[in-house]
N, C-alpha and C positions, 0 to 999 in steps of 0.2 A: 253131666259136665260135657261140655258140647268141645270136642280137642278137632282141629287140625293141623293134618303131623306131614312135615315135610324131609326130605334126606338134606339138603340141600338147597339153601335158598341165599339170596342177600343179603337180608334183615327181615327177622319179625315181625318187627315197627311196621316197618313198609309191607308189610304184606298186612297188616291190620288196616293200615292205613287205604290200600286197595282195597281189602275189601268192606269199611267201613263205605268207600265212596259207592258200591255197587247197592248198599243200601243196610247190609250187616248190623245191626245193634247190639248185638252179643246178649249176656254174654257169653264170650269164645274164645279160647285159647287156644293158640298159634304155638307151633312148635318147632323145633329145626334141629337136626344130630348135628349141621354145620352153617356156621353162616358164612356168605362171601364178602361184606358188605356192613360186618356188625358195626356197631357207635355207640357209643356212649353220651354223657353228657357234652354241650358244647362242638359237639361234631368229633368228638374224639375216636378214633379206633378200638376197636374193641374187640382183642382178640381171641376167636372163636376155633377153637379146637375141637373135636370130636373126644364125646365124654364128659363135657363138660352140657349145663344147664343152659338152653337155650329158650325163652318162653317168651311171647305177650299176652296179655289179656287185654281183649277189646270189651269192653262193657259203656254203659249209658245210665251213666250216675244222675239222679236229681241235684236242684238246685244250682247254685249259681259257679260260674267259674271259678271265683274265689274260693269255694267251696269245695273245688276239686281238686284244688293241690293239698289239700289235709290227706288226699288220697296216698300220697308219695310217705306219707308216716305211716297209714295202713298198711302198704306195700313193705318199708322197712320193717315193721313189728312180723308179717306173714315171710321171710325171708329169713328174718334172724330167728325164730322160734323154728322152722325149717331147720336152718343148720345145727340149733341145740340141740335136736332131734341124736345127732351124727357126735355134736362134740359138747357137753352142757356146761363145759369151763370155757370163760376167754370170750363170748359171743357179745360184741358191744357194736353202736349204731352210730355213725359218726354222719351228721347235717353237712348236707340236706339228703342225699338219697346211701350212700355208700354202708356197708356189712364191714364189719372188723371181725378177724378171728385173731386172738392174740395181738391186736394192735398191729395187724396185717390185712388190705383190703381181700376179700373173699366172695365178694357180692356185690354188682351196682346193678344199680332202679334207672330209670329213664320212664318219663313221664310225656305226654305228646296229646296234645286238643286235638281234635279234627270232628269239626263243627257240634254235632249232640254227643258226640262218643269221646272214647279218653280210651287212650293205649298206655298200658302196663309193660313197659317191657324189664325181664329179670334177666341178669347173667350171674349164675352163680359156677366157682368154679370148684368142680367136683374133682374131674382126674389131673385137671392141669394147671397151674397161673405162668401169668405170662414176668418173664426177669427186666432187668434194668430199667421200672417204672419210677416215676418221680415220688409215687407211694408204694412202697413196699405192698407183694401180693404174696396171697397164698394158695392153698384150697385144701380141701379135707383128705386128701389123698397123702397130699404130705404132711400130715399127722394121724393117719389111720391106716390099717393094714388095708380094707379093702371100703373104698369109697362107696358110695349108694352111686345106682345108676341113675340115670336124668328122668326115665320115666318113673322110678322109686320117687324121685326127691319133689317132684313135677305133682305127685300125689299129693303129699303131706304139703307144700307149696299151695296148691288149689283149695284144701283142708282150713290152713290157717290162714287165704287169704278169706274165704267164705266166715269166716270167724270174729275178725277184723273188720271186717266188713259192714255186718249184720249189726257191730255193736258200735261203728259209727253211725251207723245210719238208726239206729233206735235211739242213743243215747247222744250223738252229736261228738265232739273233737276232744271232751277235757278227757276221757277215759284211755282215749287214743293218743293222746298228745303224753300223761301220765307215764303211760307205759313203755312213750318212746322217751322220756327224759331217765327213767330210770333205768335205760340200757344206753344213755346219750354217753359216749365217747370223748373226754376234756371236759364236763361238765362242772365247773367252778375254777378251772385250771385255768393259767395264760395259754391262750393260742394265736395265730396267727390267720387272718381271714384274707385271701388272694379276691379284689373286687376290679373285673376287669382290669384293666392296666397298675393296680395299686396296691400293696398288701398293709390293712390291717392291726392293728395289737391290741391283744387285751384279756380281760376273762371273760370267759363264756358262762354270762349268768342263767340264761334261760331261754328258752323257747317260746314266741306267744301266743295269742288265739289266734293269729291266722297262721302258725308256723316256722314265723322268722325267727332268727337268731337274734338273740339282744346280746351286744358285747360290750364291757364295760372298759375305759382307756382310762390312763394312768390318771390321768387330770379329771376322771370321775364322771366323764360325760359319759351317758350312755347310747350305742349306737342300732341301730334295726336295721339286721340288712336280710334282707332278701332273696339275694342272688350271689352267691360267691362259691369260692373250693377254700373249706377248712384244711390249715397243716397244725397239724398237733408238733406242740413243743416234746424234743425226748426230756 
């Protein structure tokens, strides 16, 4: 497993993202005790404490681009089986990329093209979560005496995304997609779906073959969306 380990950088992302443009194909994982610069989905902040999980993997998946965002449910199952590792009650996946611990965020994915390569980026939060987010966080420190450190977790993380991996690409999405619906976070439940400027309502019947979210509205129609932030109903 080919790691590069930084003390100190801005983002992961961006540092995959350089060096896939120097020619890199991976795969490579990218590491960082701190980032200055983190993001999350959307452009969001992503705050990056020391002790906490900082990772990308640069890899050059076959097939088509559509075909690569199935990777982002890889990524989720290699993430959440990760932290079960640490805590094996409470670990659910909530769409599109985000880790639940206790119906508490614990983990987000970030997924990013850059022309034949694809950057994995994981934030998991081990010794810290950050307070007064619009979704509740957590991380395994406050529910454990002594959390695993990053390059601990950074192991079992590279472990099972090699696992996930292997058996997307030998068997295709339905195994992967399975696995992610039966850790799926509101699944049959009303939730609330945030689509750009709009929010949503309905149940969250399923998942589909390319990944989307199928939500069903009071009036029976049902909706495929693609791109939003899920809020679970309490």
């Amino acid at each position: 497993m080919k790691i590069v380990r930084h003390d100190t950088i801005d983002s992961t992302n961006e540092e995959a993202r350089r060096l896939a443009e120097t020619g890199e194909t991976g795969p490579c994982w990218i590491v960082a005790a701190e980032q200055t610069a983190g993001r999350g989905r959307r452009g969001r902040t992503w705050i990056s404490e020391r002790g906490n999980l900082f990772a990308t993997l640069l890899v050059s998946p076959a097939g088509a681009v559509e075909q690569r965002m199935q990777l982002s449910f890889v990524a989720g199952l290699a993430a959440a089986d990760t932290i079960a590792c640490y805590s094996p009650d409470g670990v659910t996946l909530k769409w599109p990329n985000d880790v639940l611990l206790f119906g508490r965020k614990v983990a987000g994915i970030l997924l990013e093209s850059f022309g034949p390569t694809l950057v994995v980026g994981f934030g998991i939060n081990l010794a810290h979560f950050p307070h007064d987010m619009e979704f509740p966080a957590t991380s395994l420190a406050a529910l454990m005496r002594n959390a695993p450190s990053p390059d601990e977790a950074l192991t079992r993380l590279a472990a099972f995304w090699n696992a996930w991996y292997e058996a997307w690409r030998r068997d295709g999405f339905a195994p992967v997609r399975a696995a992610w619906l039966a850790r799926a976070s509101g699944l049959g439940e009303s939730i609330r779906v945030r689509v750009m400027d709009r929010e949503m309502n309905g149940v969250f019947e399923n998942v589909d073959d390319d990944g989307a979210l199928l939500l069903r509205a009071a009036n029976g129609a049902l909706a495929r969306i693609t791109a939003g932030d899920v809020l679970l109903d309490s």
